[in-house]
C-alpha positions as CSV (number, residue, x, y, z in Angstrom):
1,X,-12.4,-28.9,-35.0
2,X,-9.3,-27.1,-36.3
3,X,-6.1,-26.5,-34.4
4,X,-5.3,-23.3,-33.4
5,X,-1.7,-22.1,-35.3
6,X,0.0,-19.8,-33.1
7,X,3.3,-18.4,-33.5
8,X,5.8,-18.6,-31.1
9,X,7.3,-15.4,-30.8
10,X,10.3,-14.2,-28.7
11,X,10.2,-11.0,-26.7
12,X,14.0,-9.6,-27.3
13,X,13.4,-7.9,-24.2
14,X,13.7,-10.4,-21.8
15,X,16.3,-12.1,-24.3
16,X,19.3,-11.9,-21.5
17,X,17.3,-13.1,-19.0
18,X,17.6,-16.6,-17.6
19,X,14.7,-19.2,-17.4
20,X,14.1,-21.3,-15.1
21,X,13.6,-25.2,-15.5
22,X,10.2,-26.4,-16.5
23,X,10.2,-29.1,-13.9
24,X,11.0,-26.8,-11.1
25,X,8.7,-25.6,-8.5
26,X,11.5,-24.1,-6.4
27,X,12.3,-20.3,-6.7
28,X,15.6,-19.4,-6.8
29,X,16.7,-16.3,-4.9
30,X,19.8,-15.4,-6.7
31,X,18.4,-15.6,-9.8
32,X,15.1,-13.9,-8.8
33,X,17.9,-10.9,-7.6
34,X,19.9,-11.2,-10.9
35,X,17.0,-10.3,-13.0
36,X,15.8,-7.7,-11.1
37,X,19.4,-6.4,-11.0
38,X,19.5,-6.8,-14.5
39,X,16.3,-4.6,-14.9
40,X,17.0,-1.9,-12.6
41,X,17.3,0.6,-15.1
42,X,14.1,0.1,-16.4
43,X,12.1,-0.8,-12.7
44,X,14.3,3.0,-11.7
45,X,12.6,4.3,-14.5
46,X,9.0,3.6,-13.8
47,X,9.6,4.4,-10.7
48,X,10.4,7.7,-11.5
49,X,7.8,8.2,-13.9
50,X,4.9,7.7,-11.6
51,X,6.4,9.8,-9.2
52,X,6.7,12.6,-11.3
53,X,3.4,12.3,-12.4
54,X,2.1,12.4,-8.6
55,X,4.4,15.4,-8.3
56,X,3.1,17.0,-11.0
57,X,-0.8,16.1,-10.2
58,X,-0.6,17.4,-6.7
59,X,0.6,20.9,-8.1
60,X,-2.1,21.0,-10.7
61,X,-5.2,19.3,-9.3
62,X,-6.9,21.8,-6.7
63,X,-7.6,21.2,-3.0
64,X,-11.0,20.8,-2.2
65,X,-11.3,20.5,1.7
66,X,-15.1,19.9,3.0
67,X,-16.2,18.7,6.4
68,X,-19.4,19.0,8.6
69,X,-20.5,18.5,11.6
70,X,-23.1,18.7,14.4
71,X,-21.9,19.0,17.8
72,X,-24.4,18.8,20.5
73,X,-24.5,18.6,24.2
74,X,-24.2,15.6,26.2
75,X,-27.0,14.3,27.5
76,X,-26.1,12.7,31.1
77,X,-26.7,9.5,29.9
78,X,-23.7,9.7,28.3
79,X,-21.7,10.4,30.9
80,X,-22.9,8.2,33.3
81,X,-20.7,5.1,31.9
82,X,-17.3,8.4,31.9
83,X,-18.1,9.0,35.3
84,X,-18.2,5.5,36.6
85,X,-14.7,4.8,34.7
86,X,-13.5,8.2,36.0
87,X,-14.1,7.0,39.6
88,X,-12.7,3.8,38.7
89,X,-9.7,5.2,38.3
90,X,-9.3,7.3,40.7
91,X,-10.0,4.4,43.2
92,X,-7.3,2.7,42.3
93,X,-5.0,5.9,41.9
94,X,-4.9,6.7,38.5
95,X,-5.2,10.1,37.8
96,X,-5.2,13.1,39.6
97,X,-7.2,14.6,42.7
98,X,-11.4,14.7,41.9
């Protein structure tokens, strides 16, 4: 089977910022905050964008508002179980005069 040959390329993007140790499984705050410090122009940025782009969308896509509905009469089944909670309450002083 033949090895694969890959080649290691370096993003010069993220050239100024810090890696951590290989070893490590321990995250380190003040270097988590530096790098994102470090890319605040560019996090600002995208930031911006999409919010620009939201702006804009909501100005050119239409509103479309649809609703239905069927409203019918209770039947007093349904308010048997109101009433009893009603008088409930009123036994024990909550609410107003029935």
């Amino acid at each position: 089977m033949p090895s694969l040959n890959v080649k290691q390329e370096k993003n010069q993007s993220f050239a100024g910022y810090s890696l951590p140790p290989a070893n490590s499984h321990e995250i380190d705050l003040f270097s988590l905050i530096e790098v994102l410090w470090q890319a605040k122009r560019r996090i600002l940025a995208t930031v911006f964008a999409f919010a620009c782009v939201g702006l804009l969308l909501s100005f050119l896509l239409p509103q479309k508002w649809t609703s239905q509905a069927i409203v019918t009469p209770a039947e007093s089944v349904q308010w048997q179980g109101l009433e009893r909670n009603v008088d409930r309450a009123a036994r024990v002083g909550y609410g107003g005069k029935r």
